[in-house]
PABAZA-663172 format. One record per residue (C-alpha): residue number from 1; x, y, z. Coordinates in nm, 3 decimals. Last residue first. Example, Ala and Ser with C-alpha at 12.3 -4.5 7.8 and 13.67 -1.06 7.14 Angstrom:
NODE   num      east     north        up
NODE     2     1.367    -0.106     0.714
NODE     1     1.230    -0.450     0.780
REM end
This chain:
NODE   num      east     north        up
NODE   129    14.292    12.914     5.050
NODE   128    13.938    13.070     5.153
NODE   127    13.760    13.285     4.887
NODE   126    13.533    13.558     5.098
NODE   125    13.274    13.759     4.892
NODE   124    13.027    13.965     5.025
NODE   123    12.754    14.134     4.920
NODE   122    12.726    14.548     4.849
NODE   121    12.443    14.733     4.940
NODE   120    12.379    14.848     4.589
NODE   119    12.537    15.176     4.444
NODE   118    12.395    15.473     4.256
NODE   117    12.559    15.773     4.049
NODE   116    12.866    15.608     3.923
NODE   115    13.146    15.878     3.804
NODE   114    13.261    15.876     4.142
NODE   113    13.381    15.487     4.116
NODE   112    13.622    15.541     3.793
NODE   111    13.653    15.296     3.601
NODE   110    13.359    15.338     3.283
NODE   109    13.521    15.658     3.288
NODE   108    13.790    15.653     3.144
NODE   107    13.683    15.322     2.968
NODE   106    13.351    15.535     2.779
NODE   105    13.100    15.256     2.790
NODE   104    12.809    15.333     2.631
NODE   103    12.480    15.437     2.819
NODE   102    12.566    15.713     3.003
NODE   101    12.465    15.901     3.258
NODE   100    12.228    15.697     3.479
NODE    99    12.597    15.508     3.560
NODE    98    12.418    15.269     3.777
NODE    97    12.681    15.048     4.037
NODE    96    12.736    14.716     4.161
NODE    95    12.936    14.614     4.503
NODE    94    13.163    14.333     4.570
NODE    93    13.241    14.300     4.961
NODE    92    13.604    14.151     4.930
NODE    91    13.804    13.846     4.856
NODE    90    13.949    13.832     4.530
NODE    89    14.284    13.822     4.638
NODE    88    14.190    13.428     4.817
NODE    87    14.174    13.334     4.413
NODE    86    13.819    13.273     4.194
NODE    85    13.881    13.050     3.891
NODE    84    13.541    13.182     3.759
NODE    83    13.310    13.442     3.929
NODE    82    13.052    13.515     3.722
NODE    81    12.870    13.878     3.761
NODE    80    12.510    13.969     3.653
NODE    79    12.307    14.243     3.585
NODE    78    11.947    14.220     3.625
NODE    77    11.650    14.434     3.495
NODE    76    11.496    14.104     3.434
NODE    75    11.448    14.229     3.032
NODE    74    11.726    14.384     3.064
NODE    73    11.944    14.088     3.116
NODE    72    12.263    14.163     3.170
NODE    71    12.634    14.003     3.185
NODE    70    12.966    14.085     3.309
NODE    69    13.234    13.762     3.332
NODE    68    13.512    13.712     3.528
NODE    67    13.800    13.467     3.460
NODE    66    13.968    13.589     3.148
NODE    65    14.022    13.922     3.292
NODE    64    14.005    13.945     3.631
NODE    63    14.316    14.137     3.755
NODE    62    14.363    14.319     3.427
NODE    61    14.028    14.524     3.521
NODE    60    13.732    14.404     3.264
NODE    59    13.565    14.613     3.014
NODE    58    13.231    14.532     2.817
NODE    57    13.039    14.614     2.579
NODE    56    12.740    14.410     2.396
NODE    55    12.539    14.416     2.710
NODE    54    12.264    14.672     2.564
NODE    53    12.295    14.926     2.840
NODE    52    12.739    14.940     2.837
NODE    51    12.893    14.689     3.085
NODE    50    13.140    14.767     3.353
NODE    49    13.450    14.525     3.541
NODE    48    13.586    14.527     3.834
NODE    47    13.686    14.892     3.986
NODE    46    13.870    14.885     4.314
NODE    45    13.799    15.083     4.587
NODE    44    14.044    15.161     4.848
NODE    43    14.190    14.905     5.074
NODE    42    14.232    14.813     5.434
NODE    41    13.908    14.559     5.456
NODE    40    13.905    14.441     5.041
NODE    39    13.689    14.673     4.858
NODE    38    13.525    14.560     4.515
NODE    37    13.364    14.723     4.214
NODE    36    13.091    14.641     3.968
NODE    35    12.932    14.840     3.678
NODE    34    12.655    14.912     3.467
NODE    33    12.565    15.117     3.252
NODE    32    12.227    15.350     3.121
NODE    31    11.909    15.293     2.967
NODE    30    11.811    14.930     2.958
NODE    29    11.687    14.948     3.349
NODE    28    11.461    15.220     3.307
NODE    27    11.474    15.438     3.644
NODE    26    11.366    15.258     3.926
NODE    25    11.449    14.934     3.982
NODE    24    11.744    14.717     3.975
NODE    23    11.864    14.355     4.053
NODE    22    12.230    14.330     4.099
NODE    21    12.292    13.888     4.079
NODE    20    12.634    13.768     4.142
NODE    19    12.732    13.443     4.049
NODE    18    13.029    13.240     4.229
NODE    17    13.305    13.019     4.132
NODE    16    13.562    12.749     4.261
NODE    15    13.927    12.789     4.199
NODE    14    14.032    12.870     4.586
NODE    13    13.758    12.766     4.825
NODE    12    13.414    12.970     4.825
NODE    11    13.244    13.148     5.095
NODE    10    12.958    13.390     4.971
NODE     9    12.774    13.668     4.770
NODE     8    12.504    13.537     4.500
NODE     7    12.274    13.902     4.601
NODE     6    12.327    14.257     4.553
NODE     5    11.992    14.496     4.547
NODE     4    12.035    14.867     4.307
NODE     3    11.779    15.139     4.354
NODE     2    11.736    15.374     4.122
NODE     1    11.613    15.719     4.130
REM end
């Protein structure tokens, strides 16, 4: 079991930035991925961006790349999102997600939201224009 606790949601105008904290618990932190998705009200699922256990892989959607950032910190048991140059499209509740499957990255994968075995609450994120 792991449980998974969102936190760093909020309102932000256009070009400002956030950080998103997903504290976790449970099952060894450093032993699988990590990943974080969005849903805008109307709209599917979206995957962000996904980090392999040791934090030296990563893989970013098109639509952030170059302004988001994955992180972790195993030794919190934290994974982290910054939110640079943030846009009113990136408004959504932003949600992070165990992968107690694997530890690389395999991108396939790594993007698709049923692959992901646990999800946090989810926090929001509203970017006013």
């Amino acid at each position: 079991q792991v449980q998974l606790v969102e936190s760093g949601g909020g309102l932000v105008q256009a070009g400002g930035s956030l950080r998103l904290s997903c504290a976790a618990s449970g099952r060894t932190f450093s032993s699988y991925a990590m990943g974080w998705f969005r849903q805008a009200p109307g709209k599917e699922r979206e995957f962000v961006t996904a980090i392999d256990w040791s934090g030296g892989s990563t893989y970013y959607a098109d639509s952030v790349k170059g302004r988001f950032t994955i992180s972790r910190a195993n030794a919190k048991n934290t994974v982290y999102l910054q939110m640079n140059s943030l846009k009113p499209e990136d408004t959504a509740v932003y949600y992070c997600a165990a992968d107690i499957n694997r530890r690389w990255l395999v991108i396939t994968i790594a993007t698709m939201w049923d692959e992901y075995d646990y999800w946090g609450q989810g926090t929001q994120v509203t970017v006013s224009s």
